[in-house]
DOGU-153294 format. One record per residue (C-alpha): residue number from 1; residue in three letters; x, y, z. Coordinates in steps of 0.05 Angstrom, whole numbers. Each point is the difference from the previous one (the first is absolute). Example, Ala and Ser with C-alpha at 12.3 -4.5 7.8 and 13.67 -1.06 7.14 Angstrom:
# DOGU-153294
NODE   n res      u      v      w
NODE   1 Ala    246    -90    156
NODE   2 Ser     27     69    -13
# end
This chain:
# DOGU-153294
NODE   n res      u      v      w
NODE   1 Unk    528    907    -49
NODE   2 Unk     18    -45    -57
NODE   3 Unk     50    -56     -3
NODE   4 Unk     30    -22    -62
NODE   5 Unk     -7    -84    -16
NODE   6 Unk     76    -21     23
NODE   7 Unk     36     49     24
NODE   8 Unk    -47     39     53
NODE   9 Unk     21     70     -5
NODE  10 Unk    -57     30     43
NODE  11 Unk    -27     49    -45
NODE  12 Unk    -33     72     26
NODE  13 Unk    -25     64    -42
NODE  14 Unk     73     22     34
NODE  15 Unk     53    -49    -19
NODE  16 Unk     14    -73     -7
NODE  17 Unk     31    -40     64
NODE  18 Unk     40    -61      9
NODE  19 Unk    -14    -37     62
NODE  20 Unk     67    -34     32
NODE  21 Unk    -13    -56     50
NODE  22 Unk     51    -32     43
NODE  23 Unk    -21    -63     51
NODE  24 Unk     23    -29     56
NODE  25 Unk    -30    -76      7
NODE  26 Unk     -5    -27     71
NODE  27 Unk      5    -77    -13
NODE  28 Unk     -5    -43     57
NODE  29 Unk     51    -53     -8
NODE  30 Unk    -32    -78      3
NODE  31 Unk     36    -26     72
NODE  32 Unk    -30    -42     53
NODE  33 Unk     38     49     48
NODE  34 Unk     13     69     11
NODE  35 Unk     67     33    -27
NODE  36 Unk     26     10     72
NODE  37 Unk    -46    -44     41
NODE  38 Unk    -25    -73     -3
NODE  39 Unk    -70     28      1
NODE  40 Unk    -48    -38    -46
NODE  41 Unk    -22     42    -59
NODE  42 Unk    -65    -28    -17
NODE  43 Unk    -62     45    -15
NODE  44 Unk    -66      1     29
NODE  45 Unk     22    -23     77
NODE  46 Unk    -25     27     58
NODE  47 Unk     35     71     14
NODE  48 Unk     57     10     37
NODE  49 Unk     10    -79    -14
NODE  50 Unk     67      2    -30
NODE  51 Unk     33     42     38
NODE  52 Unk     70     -9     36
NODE  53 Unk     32     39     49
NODE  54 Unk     47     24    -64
NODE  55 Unk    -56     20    -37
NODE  56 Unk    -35     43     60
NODE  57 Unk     79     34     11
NODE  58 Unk      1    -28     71
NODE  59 Unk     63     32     36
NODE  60 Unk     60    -39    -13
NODE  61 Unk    -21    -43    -59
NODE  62 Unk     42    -13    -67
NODE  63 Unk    -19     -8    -68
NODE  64 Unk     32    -64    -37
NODE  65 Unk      2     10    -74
NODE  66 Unk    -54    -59    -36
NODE  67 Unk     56    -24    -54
NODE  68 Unk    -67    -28    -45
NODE  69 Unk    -24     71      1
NODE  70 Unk     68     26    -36
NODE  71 Unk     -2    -54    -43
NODE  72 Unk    -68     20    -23
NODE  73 Unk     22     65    -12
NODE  74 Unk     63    -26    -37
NODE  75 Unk    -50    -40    -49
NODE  76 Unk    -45     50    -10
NODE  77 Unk     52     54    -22
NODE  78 Unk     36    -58    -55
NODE  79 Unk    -83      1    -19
NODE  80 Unk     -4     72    -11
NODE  81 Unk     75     -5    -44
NODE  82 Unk     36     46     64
NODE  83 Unk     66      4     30
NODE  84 Unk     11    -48     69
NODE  85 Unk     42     48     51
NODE  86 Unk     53    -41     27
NODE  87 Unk     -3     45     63
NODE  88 Unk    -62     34     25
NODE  89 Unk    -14     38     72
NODE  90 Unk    -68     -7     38
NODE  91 Unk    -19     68     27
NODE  92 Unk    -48     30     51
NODE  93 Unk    -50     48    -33
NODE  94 Unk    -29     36     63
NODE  95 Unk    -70     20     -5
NODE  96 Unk    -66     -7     54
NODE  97 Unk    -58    -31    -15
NODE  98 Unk    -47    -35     52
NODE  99 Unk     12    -71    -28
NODE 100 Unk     78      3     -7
NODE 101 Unk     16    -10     73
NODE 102 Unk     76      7     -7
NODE 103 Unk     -8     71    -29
NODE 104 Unk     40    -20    -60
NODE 105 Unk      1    -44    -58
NODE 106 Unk     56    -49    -26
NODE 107 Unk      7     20    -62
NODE 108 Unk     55     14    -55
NODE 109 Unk     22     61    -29
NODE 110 Unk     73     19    -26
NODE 111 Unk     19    -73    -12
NODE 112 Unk    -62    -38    -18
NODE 113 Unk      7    -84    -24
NODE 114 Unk    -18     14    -76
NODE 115 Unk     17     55    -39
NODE 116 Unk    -23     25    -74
NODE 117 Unk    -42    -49    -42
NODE 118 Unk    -58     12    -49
NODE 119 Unk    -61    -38    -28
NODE 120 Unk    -28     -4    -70
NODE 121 Unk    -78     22    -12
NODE 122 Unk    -38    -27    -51
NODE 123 Unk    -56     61    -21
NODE 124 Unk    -42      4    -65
NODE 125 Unk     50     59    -14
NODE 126 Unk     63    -51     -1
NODE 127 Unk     46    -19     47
NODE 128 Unk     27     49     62
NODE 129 Unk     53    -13     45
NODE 130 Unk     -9     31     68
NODE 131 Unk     68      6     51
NODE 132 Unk      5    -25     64
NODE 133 Unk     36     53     51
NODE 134 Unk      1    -58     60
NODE 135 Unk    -20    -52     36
NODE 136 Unk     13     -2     75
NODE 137 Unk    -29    -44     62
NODE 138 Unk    -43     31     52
NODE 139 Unk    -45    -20     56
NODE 140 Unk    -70     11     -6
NODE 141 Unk    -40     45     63
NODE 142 Unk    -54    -21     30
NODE 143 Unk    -77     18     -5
NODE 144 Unk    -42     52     21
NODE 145 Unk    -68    -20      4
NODE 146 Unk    -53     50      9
NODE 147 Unk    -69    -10    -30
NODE 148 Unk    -12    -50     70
NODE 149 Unk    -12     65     45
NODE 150 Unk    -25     64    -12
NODE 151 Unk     55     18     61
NODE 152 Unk     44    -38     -5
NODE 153 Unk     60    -38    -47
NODE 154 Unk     17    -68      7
NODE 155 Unk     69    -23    -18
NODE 156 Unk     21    -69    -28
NODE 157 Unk     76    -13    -20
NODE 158 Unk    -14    -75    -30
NODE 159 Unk     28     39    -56
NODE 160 Unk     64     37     39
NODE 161 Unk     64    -23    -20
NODE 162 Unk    -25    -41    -68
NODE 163 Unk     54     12    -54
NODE 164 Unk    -22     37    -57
NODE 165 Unk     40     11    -64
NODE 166 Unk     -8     84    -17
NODE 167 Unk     13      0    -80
NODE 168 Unk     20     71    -20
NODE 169 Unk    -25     15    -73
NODE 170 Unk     39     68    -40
NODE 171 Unk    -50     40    -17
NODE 172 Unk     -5    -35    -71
NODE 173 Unk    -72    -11     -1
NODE 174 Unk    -53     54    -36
NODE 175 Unk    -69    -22     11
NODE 176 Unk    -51    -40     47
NODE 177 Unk     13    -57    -56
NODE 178 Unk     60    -13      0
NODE 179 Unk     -4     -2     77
NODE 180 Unk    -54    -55     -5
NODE 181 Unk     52    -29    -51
NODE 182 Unk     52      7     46
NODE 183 Unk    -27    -26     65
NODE 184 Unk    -29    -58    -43
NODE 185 Unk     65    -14    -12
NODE 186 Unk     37      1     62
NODE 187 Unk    -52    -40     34
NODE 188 Unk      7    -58    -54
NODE 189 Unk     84      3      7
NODE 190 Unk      1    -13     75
NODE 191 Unk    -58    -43     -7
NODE 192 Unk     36    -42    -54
NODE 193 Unk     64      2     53
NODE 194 Unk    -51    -28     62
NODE 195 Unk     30     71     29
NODE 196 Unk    -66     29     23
NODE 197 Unk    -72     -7    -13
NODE 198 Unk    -25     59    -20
NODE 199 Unk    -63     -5     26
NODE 200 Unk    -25     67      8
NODE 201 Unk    -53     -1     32
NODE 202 Unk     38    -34     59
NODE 203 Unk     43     59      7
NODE 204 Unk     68    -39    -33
NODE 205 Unk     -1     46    -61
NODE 206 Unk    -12     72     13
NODE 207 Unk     42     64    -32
NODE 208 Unk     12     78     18
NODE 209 Unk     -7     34    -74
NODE 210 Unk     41     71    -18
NODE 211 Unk    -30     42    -50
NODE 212 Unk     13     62    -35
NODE 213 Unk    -15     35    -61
NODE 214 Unk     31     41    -47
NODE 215 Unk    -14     36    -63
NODE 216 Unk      8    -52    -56
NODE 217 Unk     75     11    -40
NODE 218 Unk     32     27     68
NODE 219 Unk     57    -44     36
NODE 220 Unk      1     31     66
NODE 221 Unk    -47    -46     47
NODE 222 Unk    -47     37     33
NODE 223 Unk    -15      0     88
NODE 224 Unk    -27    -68     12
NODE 225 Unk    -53    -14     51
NODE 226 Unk      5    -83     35
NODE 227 Unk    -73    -37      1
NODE 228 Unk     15    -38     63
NODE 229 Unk    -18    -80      6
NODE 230 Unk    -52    -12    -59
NODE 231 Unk    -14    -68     -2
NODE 232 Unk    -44    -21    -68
NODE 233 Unk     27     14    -70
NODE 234 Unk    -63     32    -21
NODE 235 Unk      1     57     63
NODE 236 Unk     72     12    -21
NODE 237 Unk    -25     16    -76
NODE 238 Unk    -58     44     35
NODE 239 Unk     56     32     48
NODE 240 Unk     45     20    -60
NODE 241 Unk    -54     23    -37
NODE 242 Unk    -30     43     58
NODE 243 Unk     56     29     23
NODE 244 Unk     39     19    -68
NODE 245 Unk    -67     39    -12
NODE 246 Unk      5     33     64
NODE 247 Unk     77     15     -5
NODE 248 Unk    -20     35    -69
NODE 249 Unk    -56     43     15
NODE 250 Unk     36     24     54
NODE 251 Unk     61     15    -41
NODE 252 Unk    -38     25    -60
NODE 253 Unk    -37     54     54
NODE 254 Unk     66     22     19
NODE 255 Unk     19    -34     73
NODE 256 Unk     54    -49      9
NODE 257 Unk      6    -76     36
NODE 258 Unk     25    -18     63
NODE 259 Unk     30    -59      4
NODE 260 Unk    -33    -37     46
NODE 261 Unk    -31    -72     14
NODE 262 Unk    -74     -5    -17
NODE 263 Unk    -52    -60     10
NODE 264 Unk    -55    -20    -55
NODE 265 Unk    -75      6     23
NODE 266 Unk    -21    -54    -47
NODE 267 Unk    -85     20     22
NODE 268 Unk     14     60    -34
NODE 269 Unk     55     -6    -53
NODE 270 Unk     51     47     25
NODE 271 Unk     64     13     43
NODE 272 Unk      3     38     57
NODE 273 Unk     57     25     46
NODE 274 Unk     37    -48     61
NODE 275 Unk     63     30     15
NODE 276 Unk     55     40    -24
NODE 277 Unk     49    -40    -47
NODE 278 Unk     64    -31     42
NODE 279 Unk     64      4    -13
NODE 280 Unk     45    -54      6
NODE 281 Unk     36     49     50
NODE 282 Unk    -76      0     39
NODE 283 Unk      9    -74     14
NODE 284 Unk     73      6     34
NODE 285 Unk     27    -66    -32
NODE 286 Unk     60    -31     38
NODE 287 Unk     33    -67    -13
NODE 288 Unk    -35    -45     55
NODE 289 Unk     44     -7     57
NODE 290 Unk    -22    -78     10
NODE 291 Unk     -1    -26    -74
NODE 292 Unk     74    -12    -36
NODE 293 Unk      6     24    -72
NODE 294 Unk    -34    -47    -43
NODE 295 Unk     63    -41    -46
NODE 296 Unk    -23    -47    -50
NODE 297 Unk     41    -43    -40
NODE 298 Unk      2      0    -87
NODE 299 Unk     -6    -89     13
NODE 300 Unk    -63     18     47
NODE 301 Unk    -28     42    -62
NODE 302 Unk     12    -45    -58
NODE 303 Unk    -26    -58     47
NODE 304 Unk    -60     32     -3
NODE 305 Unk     -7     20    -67
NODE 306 Unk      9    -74    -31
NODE 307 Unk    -57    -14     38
NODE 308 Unk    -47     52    -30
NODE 309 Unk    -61    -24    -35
NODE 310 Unk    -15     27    -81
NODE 311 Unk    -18     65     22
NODE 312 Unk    -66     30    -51
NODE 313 Unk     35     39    -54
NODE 314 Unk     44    -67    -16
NODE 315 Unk    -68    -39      7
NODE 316 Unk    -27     52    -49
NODE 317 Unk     51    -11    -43
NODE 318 Unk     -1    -76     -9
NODE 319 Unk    -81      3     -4
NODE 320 Unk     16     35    -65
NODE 321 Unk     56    -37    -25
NODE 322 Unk    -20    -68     19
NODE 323 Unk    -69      2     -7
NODE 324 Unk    -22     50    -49
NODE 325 Unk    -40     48     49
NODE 326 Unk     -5     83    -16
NODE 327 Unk     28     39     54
NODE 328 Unk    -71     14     22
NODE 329 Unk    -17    -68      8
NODE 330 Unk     68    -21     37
NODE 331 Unk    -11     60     47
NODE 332 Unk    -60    -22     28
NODE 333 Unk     19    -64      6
NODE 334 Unk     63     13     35
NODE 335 Unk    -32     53     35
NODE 336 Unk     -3    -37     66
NODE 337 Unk     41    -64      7
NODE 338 Unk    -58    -49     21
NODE 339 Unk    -30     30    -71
NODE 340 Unk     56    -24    -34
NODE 341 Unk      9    -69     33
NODE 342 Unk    -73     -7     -8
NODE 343 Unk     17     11    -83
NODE 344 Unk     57    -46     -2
NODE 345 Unk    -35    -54     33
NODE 346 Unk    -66      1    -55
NODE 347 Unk     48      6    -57
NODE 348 Unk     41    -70     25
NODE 349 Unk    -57    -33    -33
NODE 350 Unk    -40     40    -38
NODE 351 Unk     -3     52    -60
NODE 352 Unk     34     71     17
NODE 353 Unk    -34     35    -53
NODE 354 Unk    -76    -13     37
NODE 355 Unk     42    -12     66
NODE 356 Unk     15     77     10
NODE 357 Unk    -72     21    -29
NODE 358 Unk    -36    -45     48
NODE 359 Unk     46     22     63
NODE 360 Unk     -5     81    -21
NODE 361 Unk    -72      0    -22
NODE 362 Unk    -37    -52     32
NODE 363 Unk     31    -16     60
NODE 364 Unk     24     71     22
NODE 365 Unk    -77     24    -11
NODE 366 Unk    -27    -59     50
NODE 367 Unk     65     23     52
NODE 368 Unk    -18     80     -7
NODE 369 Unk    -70    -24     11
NODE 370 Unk     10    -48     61
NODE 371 Unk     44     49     22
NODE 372 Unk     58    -59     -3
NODE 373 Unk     78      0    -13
NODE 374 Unk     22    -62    -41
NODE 375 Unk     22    -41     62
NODE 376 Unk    -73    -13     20
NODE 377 Unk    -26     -9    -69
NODE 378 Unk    -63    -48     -8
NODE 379 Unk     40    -18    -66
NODE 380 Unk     59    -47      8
NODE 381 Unk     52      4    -51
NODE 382 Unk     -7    -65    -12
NODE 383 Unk    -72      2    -14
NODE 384 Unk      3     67    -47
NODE 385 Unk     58    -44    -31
NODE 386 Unk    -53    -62    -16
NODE 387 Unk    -57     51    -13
NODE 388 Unk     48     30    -57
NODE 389 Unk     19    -64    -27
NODE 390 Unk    -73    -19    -11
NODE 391 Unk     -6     60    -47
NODE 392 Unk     67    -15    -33
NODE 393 Unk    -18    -69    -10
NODE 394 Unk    -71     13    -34
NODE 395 Unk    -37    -29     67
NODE 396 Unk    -49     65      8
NODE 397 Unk      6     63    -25
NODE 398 Unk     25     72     28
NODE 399 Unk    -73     15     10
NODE 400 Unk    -17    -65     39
NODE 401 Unk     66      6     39
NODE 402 Unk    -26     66     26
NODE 403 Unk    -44    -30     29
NODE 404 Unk     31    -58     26
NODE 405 Unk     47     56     32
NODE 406 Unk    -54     26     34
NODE 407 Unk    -22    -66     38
NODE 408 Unk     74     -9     11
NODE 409 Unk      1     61     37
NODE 410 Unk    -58    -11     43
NODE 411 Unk     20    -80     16
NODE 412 Unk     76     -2    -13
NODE 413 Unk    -24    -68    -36
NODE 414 Unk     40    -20    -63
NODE 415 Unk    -18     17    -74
NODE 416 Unk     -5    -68    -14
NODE 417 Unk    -44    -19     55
NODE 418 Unk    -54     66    -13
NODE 419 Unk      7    -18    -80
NODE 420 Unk    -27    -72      2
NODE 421 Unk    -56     10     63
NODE 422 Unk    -21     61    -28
NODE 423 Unk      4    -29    -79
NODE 424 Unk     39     47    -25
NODE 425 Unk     48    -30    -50
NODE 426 Unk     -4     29    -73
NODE 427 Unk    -29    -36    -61
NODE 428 Unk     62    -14    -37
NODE 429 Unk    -38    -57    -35
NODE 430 Unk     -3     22    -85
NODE 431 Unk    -49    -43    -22
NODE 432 Unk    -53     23     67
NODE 433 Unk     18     68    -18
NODE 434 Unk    -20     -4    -76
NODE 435 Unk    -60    -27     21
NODE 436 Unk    -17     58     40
NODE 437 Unk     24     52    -51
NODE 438 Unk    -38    -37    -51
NODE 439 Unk    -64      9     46
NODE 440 Unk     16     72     11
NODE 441 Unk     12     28    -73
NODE 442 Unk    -54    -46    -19
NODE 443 Unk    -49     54     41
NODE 444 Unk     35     53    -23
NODE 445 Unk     -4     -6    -80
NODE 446 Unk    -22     70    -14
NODE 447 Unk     69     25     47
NODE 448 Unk     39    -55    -36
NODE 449 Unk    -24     32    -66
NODE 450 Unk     20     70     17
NODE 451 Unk     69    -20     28
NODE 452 Unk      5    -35    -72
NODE 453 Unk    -25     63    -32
NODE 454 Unk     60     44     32
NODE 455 Unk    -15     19     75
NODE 456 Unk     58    -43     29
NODE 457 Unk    -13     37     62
NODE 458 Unk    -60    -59     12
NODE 459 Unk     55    -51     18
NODE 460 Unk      5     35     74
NODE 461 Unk    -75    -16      7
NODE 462 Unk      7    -72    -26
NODE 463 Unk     66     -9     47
NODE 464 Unk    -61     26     53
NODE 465 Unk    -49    -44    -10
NODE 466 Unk     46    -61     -2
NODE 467 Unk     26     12     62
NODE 468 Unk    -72      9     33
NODE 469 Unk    -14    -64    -22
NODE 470 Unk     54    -31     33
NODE 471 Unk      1     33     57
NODE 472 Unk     57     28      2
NODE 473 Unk     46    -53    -11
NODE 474 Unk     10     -8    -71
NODE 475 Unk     78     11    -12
NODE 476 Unk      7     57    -40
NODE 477 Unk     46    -10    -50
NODE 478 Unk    -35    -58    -25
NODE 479 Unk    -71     30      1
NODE 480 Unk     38     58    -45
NODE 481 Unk     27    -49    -46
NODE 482 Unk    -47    -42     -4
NODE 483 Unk    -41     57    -22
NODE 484 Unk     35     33    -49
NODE 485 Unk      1    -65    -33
NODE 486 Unk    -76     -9      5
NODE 487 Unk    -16     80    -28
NODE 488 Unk     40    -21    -60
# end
């Protein structure tokens, strides 16, 4: 099978295929309490920790709405540009699993808090806008555990009763990259709006993916399968990949697909059957009997959205105004917002130009390395700022300030400090750097006479051999001019 640069049509000997993908992002919404509960929501405690008698569905208790929580979910739908409902309905979706001990969920369905919304992609085909079908409030289950006994599972509900945020994509998107685009993308919004973490691999950013294929040109979508809980960008890119395959060698031999809910088996790169697809009819939603309708007023709203930080694609678009970046350049740097705070602080006192070339090549390659985000960066901004204004200033050059860079990493000293123990200020001196030039030609006659005779391509070697003899640290521009002047 073949797949063509941008657009992915799956190609077979048969026919050509267009994969459509539709997700459903579980974000977990940052509160120190539950949505219905005062349970703490902090990860990594002991199980069954933070759990209150709400939480476990002890006879008799009531849920009491977290009013943070909606607000969160107010912010985060002005971040994806979506409608606030005025009214919305909490609603019991009715389902068993071992770790939901009520034997429902509070979820929303009809009436959910946000409505339609949509977020802009940036992919090396142009931009794509992808539709957002909803965003409602729901609390999270529990956990199954069971990899701690071969007979038995284990059940913790620290997590029971967490809100989560379920954003419901269209089905807009058409290949694994644009998912990775897309995911990227939600993650930096509600990270930008302090709504949720996204930390995957804590569990606060995970997503059920629909795919389905069709022959490329039709408009009818085709039966959709629902990858449930994948929780790393890359294994939903695998997962799409997999199962379209599937889905198209078994329509190409002549079956059909059931709709149904499948897992990923990430050991060995493909999906395999869980359950039957639901209906919403399956879950038997009802209104819950002991939560009111959810009313929110427009002043509640627009109290809320004067408060909203610059949000990335306005970031983006002042990087390029204001401060003369390419779109590539001002999406990585706004990419995550301690990225682009990290930027704006360097660039307070230093050059921009070498600014963003010494944060997106030198410093990301020491953070990919060190396995680092920018917050614990052995590099302050202040220091990258001074270590840039050395080179501006004719102090050391960009090869010396490598290296300088690479003690500052190691000691989080300052340039200054590692440039005069270390002796690594540049010979900006003319008259010591004639000297040397003299010395250096002065061995070289029979190159000097060859440059003279027409191979200009010698100056390289001269430009070489100067900067041996100094060690490094002659400043370039005047060892260049200085020897032009002399090869005359």
């Amino acid at each position: 099978m073949e797949k063509d640069k941008f657009d992915y049509y799956i190609k077979t000997e048969k026919s050509s295929w267009e994969v459509v993908i539709g997700l459903e992002v579980h974000a977990q919404v940052i509160s120190n309490s539950k949505l219905f509960s005062g349970s703490s929501t902090k990860f990594g405690s002991e199980p069954n920790s933070q759990v209150s008698l709400v939480d476990s569905a002890f006879p008799g208790m009531l849920p009491v709405i977290n009013q943070f929580c909606i607000e969160q979910a107010v912010k985060t739908g002005l971040g994806l540009n979506a409608k606030i409902n005025l009214f919305s309905v909490f609603d019991r979706k009715n389902y068993f699993y071992a770790d939901l001990p009520a034997g429902y969920q509070i979820s929303q369905y009809k009436n959910p808090i946000v409505g339609e919304g949509e977020v802009t992609l940036d992919m090396p085909y142009g931009s794509k806008k992808i539709g957002i079908e909803r965003l409602h409030l729901e609390q999270d289950a529990g956990k199954s555990i069971h990899d701690l006994s071969p007979d038995h599972t284990f059940v913790d509900l620290n997590r029971s009763g967490v809100a989560l945020m379920e954003i419901v994509s269209k089905p807009d998107l058409r290949s694994p990259s644009e998912v990775n685009s897309y995911v990227k993308k939600l993650r930096t919004i509600m990270r930008y709006l302090g709504t949720c973490d996204g930390n995957m691999q804590e569990g606060s950013l995970r997503a059920d993916v629909n795919v389905s294929v069709r022959k490329k040109g039709e408009k009818k979508f085709g039966t959709r399968c629902e990858i449930k809980n994948v929780n790393s960008i890359k294994f939903m890119e695998m997962a799409i990949d997999s199962e379209a395959k599937r889905q198209i060698e078994l329509l190409e031999s002549g079956k059909s697909i059931e709709q149904e809910t499948r897992l990923f088996d990430t050991k060995n790169n493909e999906t395999r059957s869980m359950r039957s697809k639901e209906e919403a009819h399956d879950y038997r939603y009802f209104p819950d009997p002991d939560l009111l309708p959810l009313e929110i007023k427009q002043s509640f709203i627009d109290s809320i959205k004067k408060k909203l930080p610059e949000l990335p694609d306005e970031k983006k678009d002042r990087f390029i105004k204001k401060f003369k970046l390419t779109p590539y350049e001002a999406n990585v740097l706004v990419s995550e917002v301690d990225i682009s705070k990290y930027f704006e602080d360097v660039i307070k006192n230093s050059d921009i130009k070498l600014a963003k070339n010494w944060i997106i090549v030198e410093l990301f390659a020491v953070l990919n390395k060190k396995n680092l985000n920018i917050s614990k960066s052995p590099v302050s901004p202040k220091n990258l700022a001074s270590l840039i204004n050395t080179i501006s200033s004719g102090e050391i050059s960009g090869k010396i300030a490598k290296k300088v860079f690479e003690i500052m990493v190691e000691t989080g000293d300052e340039p200054k400090k590692i440039i005069k123990e270390k002796g690594l200020k540049q010979q900006s001196d003319p008259k010591e750097l004639e000297k040397i030039i003299v010395k250096v030609l002065e061995k070289n006659l029979d190159k000097v006479s060859e440059y003279k005779s027409g191979k200009v391509k010698l100056f390289g070697f001269f430009v070489g051999e100067v900067m041996k003899a100094t060690s490094g640290k002659g400043n370039p521009k005047l060892v260049n001019d200085i020897l032009k002047e002399k090869l005359k």
